[in-house]
NUGU-721561 format. One line per field, with one value per residue (C-alpha): residue number from 1; x, y, z. Coordinates in pm, 1 decimal, padded with zeros to 6 digits. Example, Ala and Ser with C-alpha at 12.3 -4.5 7.8 and 13.67 -1.06 7.14 Angstrom:
# NUGU-721561
miro <- c(1  2)
xx <- c(01230.0  01367.0)
yy <- c(-00450.0  -00106.0)
zz <- c(00780.0  00714.0)
This chain:
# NUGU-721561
miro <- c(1  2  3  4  5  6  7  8  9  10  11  12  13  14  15  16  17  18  19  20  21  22  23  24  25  26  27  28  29  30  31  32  33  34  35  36  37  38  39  40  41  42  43  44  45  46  47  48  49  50  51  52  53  54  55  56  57  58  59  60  61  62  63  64  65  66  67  68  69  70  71  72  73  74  75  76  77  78  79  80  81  82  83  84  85  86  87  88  89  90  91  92  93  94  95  96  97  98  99  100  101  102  103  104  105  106  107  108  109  110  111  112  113  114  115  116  117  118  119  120  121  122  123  124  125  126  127  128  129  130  131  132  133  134  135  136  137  138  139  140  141  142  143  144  145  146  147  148  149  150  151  152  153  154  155  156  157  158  159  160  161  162  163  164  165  166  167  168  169  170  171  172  173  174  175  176  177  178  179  180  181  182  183  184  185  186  187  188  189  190  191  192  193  194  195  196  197  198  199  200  201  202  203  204  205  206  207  208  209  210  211  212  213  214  215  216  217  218  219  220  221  222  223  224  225  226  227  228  229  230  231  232  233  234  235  236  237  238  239  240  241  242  243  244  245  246  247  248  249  250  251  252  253  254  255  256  257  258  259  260  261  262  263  264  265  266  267  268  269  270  271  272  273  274  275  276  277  278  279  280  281  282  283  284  285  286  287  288  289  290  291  292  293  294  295  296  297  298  299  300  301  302  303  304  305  306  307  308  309  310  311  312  313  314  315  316  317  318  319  320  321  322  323  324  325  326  327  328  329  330  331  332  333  334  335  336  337  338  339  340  341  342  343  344  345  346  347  348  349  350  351  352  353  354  355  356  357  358  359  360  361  362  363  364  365  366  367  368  369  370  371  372  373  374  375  376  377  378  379  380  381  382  383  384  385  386  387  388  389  390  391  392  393  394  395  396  397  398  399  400  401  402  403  404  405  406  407  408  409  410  411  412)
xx <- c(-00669.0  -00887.4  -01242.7  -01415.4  -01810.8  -02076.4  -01833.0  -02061.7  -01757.8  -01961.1  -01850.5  -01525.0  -01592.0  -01183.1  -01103.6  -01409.3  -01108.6  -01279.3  -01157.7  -01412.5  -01311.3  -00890.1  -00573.4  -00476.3  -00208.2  00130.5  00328.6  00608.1  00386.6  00216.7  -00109.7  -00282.0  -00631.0  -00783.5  -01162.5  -01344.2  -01614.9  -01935.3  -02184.9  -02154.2  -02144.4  -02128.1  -01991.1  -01770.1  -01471.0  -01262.3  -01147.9  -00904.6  -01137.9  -00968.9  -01057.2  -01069.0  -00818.8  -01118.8  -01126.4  -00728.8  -00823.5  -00705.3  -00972.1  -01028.4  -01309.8  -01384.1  -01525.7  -01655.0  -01729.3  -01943.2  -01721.5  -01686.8  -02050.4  -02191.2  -02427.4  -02556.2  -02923.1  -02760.2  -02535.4  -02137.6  -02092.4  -01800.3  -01623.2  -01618.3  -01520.4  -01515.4  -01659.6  -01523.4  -01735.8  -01730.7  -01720.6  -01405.3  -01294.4  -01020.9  -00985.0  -01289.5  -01608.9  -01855.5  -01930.9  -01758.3  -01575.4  -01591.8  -01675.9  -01396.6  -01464.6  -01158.2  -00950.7  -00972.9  -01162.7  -01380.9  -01256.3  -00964.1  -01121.0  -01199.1  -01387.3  -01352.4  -01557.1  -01697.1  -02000.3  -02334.6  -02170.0  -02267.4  -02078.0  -02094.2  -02024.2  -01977.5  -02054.0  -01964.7  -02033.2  -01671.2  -01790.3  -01755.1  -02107.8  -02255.5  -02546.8  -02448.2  -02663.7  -02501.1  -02614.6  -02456.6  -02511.3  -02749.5  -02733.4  -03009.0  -02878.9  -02999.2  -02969.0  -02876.4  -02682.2  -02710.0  -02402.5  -02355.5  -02736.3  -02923.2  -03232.6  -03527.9  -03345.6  -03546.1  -03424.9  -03292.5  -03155.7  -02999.5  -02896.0  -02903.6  -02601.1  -02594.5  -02314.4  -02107.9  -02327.9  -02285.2  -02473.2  -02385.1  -02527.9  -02524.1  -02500.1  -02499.2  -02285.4  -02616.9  -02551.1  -02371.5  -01999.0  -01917.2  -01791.3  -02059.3  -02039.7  -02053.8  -02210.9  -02203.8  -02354.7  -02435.7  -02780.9  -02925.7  -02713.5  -02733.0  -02484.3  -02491.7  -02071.1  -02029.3  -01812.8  -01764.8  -01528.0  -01585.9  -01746.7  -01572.6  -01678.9  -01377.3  -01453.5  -01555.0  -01566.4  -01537.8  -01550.7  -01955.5  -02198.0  -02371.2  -02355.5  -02359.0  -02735.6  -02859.1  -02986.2  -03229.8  -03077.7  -03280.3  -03592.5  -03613.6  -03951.6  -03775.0  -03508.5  -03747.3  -03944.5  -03642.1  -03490.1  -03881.4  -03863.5  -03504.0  -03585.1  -03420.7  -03481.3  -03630.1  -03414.2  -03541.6  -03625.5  -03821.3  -04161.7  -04190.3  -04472.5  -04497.2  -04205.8  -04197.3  -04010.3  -03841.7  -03752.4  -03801.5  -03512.3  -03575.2  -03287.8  -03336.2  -03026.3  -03022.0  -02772.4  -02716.3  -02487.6  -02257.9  -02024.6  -02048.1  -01969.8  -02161.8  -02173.2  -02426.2  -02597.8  -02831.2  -03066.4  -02947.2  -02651.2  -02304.5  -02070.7  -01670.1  -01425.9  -01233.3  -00886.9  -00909.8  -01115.2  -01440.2  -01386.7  -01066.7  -01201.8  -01456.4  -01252.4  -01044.6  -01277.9  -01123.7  -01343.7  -01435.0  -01405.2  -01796.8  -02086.8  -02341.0  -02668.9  -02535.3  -02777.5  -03118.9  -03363.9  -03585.6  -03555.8  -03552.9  -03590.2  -03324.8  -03040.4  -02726.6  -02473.0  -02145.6  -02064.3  -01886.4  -02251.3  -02279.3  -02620.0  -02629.2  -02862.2  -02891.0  -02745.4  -03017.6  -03280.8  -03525.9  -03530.6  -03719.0  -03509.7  -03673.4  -03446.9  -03610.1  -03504.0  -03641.5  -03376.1  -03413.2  -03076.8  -03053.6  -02973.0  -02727.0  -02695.1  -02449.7  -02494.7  -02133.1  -02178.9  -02530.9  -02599.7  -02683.5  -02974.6  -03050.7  -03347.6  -03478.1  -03506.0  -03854.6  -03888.3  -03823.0  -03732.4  -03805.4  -03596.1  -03631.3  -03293.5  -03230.8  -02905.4  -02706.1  -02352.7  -02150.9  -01965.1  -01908.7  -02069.8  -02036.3  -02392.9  -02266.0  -02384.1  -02177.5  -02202.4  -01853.4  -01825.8  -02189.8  -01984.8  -01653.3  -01900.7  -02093.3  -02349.5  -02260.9  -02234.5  -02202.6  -02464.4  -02285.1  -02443.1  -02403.3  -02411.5  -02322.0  -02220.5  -01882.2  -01802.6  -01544.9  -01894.8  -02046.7  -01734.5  -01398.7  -01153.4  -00952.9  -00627.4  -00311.0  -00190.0  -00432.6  -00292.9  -00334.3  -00295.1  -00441.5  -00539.7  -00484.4  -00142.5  00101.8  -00174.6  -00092.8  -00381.6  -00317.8  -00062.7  00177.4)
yy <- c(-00092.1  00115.0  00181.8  00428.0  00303.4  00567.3  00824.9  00989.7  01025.3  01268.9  01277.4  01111.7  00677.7  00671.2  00728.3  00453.4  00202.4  -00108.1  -00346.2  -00259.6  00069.3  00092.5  -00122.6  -00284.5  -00105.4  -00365.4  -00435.2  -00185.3  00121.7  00449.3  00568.8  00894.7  00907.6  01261.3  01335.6  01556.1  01534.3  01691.7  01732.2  01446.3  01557.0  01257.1  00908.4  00650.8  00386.3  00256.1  -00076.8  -00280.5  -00413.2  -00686.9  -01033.3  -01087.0  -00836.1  -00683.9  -01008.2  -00915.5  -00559.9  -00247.7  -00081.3  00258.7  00542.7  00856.8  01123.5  01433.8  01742.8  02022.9  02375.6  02636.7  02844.4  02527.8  02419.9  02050.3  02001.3  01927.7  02115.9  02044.9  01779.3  01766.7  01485.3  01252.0  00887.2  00637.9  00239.5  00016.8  -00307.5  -00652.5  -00999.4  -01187.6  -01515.0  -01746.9  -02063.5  -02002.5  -01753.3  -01974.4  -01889.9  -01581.9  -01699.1  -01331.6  -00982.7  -00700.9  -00309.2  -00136.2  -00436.8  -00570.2  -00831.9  -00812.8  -00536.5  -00405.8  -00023.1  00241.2  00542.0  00836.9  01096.8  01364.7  01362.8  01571.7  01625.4  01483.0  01277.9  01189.8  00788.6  00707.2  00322.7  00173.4  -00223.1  -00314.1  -00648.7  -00974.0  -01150.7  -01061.2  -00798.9  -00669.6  -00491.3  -00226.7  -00138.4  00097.5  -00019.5  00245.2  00497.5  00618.1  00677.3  00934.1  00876.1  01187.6  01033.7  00786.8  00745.1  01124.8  01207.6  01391.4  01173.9  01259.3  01244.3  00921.9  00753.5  00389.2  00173.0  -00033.6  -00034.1  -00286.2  -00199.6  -00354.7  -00515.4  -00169.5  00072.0  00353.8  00529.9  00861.7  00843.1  01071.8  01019.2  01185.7  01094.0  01145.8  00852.7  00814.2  00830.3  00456.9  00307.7  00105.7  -00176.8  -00078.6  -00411.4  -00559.5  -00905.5  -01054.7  -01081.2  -01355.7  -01620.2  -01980.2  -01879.7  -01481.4  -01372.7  -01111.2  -00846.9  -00544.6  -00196.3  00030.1  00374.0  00527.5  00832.1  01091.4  01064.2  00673.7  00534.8  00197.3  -00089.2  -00148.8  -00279.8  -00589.0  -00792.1  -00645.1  -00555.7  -00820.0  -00783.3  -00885.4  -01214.6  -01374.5  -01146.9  -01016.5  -00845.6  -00594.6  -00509.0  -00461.1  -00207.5  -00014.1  00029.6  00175.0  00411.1  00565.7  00850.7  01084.0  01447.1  01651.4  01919.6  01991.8  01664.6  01521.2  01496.2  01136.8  00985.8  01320.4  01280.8  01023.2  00716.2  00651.4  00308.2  -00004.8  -00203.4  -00510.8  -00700.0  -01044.8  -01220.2  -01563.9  -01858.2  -02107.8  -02370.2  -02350.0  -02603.8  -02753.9  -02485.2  -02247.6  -01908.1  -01591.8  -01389.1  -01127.0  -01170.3  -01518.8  -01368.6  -01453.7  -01188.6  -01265.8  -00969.9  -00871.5  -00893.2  -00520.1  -00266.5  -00186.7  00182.5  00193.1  -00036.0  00190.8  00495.6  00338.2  00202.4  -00155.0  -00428.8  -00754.5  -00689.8  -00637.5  -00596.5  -00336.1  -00478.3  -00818.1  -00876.6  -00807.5  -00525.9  -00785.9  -01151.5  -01446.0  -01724.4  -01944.5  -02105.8  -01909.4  -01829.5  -01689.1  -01302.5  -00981.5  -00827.5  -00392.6  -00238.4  00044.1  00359.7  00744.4  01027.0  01233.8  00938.6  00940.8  00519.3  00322.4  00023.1  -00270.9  -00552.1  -00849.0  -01111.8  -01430.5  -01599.4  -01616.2  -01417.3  -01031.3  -00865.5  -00556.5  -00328.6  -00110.7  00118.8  00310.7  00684.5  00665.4  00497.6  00180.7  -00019.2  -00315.0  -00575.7  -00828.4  -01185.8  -01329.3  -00931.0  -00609.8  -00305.5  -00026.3  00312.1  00649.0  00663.8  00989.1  00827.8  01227.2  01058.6  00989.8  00702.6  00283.4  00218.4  -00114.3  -00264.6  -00505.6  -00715.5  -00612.3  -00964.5  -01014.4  -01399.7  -01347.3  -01060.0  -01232.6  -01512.6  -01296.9  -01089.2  -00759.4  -00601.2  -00255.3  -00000.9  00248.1  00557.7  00739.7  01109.1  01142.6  01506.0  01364.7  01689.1  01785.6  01951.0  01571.0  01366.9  01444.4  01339.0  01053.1  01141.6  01196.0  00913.6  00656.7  00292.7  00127.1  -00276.8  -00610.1  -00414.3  -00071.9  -00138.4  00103.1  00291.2  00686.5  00892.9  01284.0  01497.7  01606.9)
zz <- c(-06792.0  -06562.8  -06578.3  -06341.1  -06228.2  -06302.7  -06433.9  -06792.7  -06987.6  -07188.4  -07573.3  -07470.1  -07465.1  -07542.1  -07210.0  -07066.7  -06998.0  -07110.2  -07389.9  -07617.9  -07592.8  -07541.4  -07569.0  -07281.1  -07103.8  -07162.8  -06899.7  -06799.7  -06972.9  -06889.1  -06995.3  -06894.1  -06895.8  -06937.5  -06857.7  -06738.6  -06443.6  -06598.8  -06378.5  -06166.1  -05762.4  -05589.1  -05505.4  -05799.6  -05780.7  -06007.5  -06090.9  -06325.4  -06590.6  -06799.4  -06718.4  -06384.9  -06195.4  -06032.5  -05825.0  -05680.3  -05591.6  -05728.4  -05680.2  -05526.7  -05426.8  -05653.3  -05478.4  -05708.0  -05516.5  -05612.0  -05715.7  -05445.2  -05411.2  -05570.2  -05296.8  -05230.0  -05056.2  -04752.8  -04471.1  -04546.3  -04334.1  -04062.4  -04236.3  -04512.6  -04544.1  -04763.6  -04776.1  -05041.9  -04963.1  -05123.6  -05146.7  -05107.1  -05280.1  -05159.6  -05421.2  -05682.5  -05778.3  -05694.8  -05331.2  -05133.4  -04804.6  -04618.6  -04692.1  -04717.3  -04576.2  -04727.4  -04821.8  -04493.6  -04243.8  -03941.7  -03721.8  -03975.0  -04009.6  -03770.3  -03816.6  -03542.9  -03493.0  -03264.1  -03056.6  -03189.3  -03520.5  -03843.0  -04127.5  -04479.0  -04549.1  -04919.7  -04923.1  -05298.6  -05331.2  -05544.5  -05475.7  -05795.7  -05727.7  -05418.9  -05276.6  -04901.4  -04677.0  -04431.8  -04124.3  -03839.5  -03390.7  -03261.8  -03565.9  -03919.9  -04209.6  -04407.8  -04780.8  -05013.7  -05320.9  -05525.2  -05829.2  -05860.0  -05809.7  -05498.9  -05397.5  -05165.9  -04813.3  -04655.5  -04299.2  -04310.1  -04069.2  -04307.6  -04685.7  -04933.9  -05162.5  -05494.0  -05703.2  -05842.6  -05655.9  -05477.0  -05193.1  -04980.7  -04622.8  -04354.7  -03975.3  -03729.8  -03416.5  -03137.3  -02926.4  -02594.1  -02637.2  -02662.3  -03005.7  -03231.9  -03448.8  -03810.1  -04027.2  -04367.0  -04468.3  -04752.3  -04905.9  -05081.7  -05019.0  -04865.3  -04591.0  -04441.8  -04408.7  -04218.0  -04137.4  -03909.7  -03861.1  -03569.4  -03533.4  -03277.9  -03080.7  -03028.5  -02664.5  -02629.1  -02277.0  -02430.4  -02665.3  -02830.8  -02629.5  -02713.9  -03023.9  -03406.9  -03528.8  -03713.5  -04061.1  -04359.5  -04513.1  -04816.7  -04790.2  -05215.5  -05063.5  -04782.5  -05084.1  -05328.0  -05141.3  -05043.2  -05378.7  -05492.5  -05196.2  -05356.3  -05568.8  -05702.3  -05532.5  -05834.7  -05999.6  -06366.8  -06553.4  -06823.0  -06856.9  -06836.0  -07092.1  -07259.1  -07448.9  -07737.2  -07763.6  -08074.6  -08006.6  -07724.0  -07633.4  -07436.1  -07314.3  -07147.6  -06973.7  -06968.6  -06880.1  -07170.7  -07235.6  -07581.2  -07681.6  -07387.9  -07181.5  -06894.6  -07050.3  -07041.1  -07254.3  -07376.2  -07593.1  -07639.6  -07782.3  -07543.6  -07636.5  -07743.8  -07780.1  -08103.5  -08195.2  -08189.5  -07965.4  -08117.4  -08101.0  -08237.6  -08539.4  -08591.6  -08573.1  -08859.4  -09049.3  -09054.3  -09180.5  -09013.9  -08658.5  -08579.1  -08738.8  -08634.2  -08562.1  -08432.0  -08124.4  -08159.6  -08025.0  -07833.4  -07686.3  -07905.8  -07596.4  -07852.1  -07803.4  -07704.5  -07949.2  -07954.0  -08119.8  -08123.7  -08025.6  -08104.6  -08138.4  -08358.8  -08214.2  -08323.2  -08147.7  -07973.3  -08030.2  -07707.0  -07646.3  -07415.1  -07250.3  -07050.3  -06862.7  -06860.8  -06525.9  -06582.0  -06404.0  -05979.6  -05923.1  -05891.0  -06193.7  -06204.6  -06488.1  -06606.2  -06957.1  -06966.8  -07035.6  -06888.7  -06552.2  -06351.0  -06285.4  -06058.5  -06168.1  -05914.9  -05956.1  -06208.9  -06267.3  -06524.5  -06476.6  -06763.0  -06834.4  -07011.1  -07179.3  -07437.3  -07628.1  -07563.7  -07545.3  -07853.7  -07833.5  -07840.0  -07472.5  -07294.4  -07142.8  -06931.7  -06623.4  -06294.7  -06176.3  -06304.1  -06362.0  -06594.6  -06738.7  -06809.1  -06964.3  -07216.0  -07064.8  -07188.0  -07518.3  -07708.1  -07791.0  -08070.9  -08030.3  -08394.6  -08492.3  -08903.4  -08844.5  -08739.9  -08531.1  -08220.3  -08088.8  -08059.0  -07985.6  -07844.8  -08158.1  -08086.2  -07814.3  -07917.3  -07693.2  -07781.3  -07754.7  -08094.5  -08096.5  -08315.3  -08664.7  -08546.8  -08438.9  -08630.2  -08731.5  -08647.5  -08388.4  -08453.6  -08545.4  -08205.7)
């Protein structure tokens, strides 16, 4: 099953490729996903999403461009290359032992180009557990995407780059012709890994000079302040605080212990899928498999329990949705059909969110151990008129298994 990070799937959840969502794919089988990229110009990957097949790859770079005469607040640039980075894991999840660029180790990736032009790098963290910070010998990087949206065009000389998300940089090639290190560490952790792949000037006179940059390690301040100076670069929006809220969701992860064993949660509640995906149970009506309403709006600060968690919500409802951090690890957020969010460690974070996608969407952690262990769960987002117009009918080749299985999709 394959899920693609930061992609809207607007009125369509049945192709999300998540198990709340589809069938698993069985072994020997086909299955087409068809979507369509709405208004989304920018930078995504995609990844196996059942238990933990993230963790053995599979994973690749989506790259959306705009439609010809469609222009981008920036000058095409000469080339454009992508940077799958992430932590790797040899024996267990609990600690990484090296960092990947493109599948590979220290030195396994080379990146040519030409002197005095300039270059779009899409860098996506496909990482399990692990912040990295990115940083390039001798070269800025100018920010202009963020997960499909233009941002104000600020100067770094490195990037934090959070579990599952995705930047677009560019640089331009304005140093002597030598090649340069290009760096990525990890952040936050008791011992910095890192890694490095080569930029290399079309018309080097030799290997880098010097050792690789150096880089912020455990410092929650320097990251903090960089992720409040990424904006988004203005183009039509709302109104922020003049529009009203009809509703405040606060969602609190937290780490409890149940039955004995570590698991995660939201809301106290650690989620458990169904026999059956939670859309196709819905489609059909069939009893028993969730209930709506099943984790509450707000925190309890109880003991963890285990459930089949959905939150019911109205379609075109304006809601107001805070993640709470009282735990001292970083926090990253994903809301399917919507967008992504990062919260830092002992802090909150608080979004404008108008619920405009019909559908059963998956709110999950991207830290995927705290995932696999119950931190996610569904938000159903309902319209009553029951209309092609909201929702793209269920497809033709829909997988059907658990109590759906020999159930029929649409007529051929």
């Amino acid at each position: 099953m394959s899920h693609r990070n930061g992609i809207q799937q607007r009125r369509n959840s049945w192709q999300d490729g998540v198990y709340g969502t589809n069938c698993p794919i069985p072994p020997g089988r086909n299955f087409t996903y068809v979507m369509q990229f709405k208004d989304q110009i920018g930078s995504f990957f995609y990844f196996p999403s059942l238990a933990f097949h993230k963790a053995a790859g599979g994973f690749g770079g989506i790259r959306v461009l705009s439609r010809p005469l469609i222009p981008v607040p920036f000058p095409p640039p000469a080339g454009d290359f992508t940077l799958l980075v992430g932590d790797w894991y040899k024996a267990n999840h609990t600690s990484p032992d090296g960092v990947l660029i493109n599948g590979r180790g220290s030195d396994g990736n080379t990146f040519t180009v030409d002197q005095g032009r300039t270059y779009r790098f899409r860098i996506c963290n496909v990482g399990l557990a692990t912040s990295l910070n990115i940083r390039i010998q001798g070269h800025t990087m100018k920010l202009v995407e963020v997960e499909g949206s233009h941002t104000l065009q600020n100067i770094y000389s490195s990037l934090d780059v959070h579990l599952a998300q995705c930047y677009s940089v560019l640089i331009t090639a304005d140093q002597p012709a030598l090649d340069y290190y290009i760096v990525v560490s990890t952040r936050f952790t008791s011992t910095v890994l890192t890694t490095t792949a080569t930029l290399h000037y079309s018309n080097s006179a030799g290997r880098p000079v010097g050792a690789p940059p150096g880089g912020p390690t455990i410092q929650i301040d320097w990251s903090l302040n960089q992720a409040r100076s990424i904006r988004p670069n203005p183009q039509g929006s709302y109104h922020y605080g003049l529009v009203n809220t009809t509703r405040t969701i606060r969602l609190a992860n937290s780490a409890p212990v149940i039955n004995g064993k570590q698991r995660y949660a939201v809301n106290s509640v650690s989620f458990i899928p169904a026999d059956t995906p939670l859309k196709v149970a819905d489609f059909y009506k069939i009893p028993g498999v969730f209930s709506l309403g099943s984790i509450p709006d707000n925190p309890t600060f109880g003991g963890g329990y285990l459930q089949t968690s959905v939150m019911a919500a109205n379609f075109r409802d304006y809601v107001e949705i805070v993640f709470e951090n009282y735990e001292n690890t970083m926090q990253s957020w994903h809301i399917d059909g919507y967008s992504f969010w990062i919260v830092y460690p002992k802090s909150w974070s608080a979004i404008y969110m108008p619920l405009d996608n019909v559908g059963m969407w998956n709110i999950r952690s991207e830290h995927w151990a705290r995932q696999y262990l119950g931190q996610q769960f569904y938000l159903r987002v309902y319209s009553p008129a029951n209309s092609w117009r909201d929702e793209n009918p269920i497809p033709r080749n829909a997988l059907l298994c658990g109590r759906a299985s020999g159930r029929r999709t649409r007529p051929l």
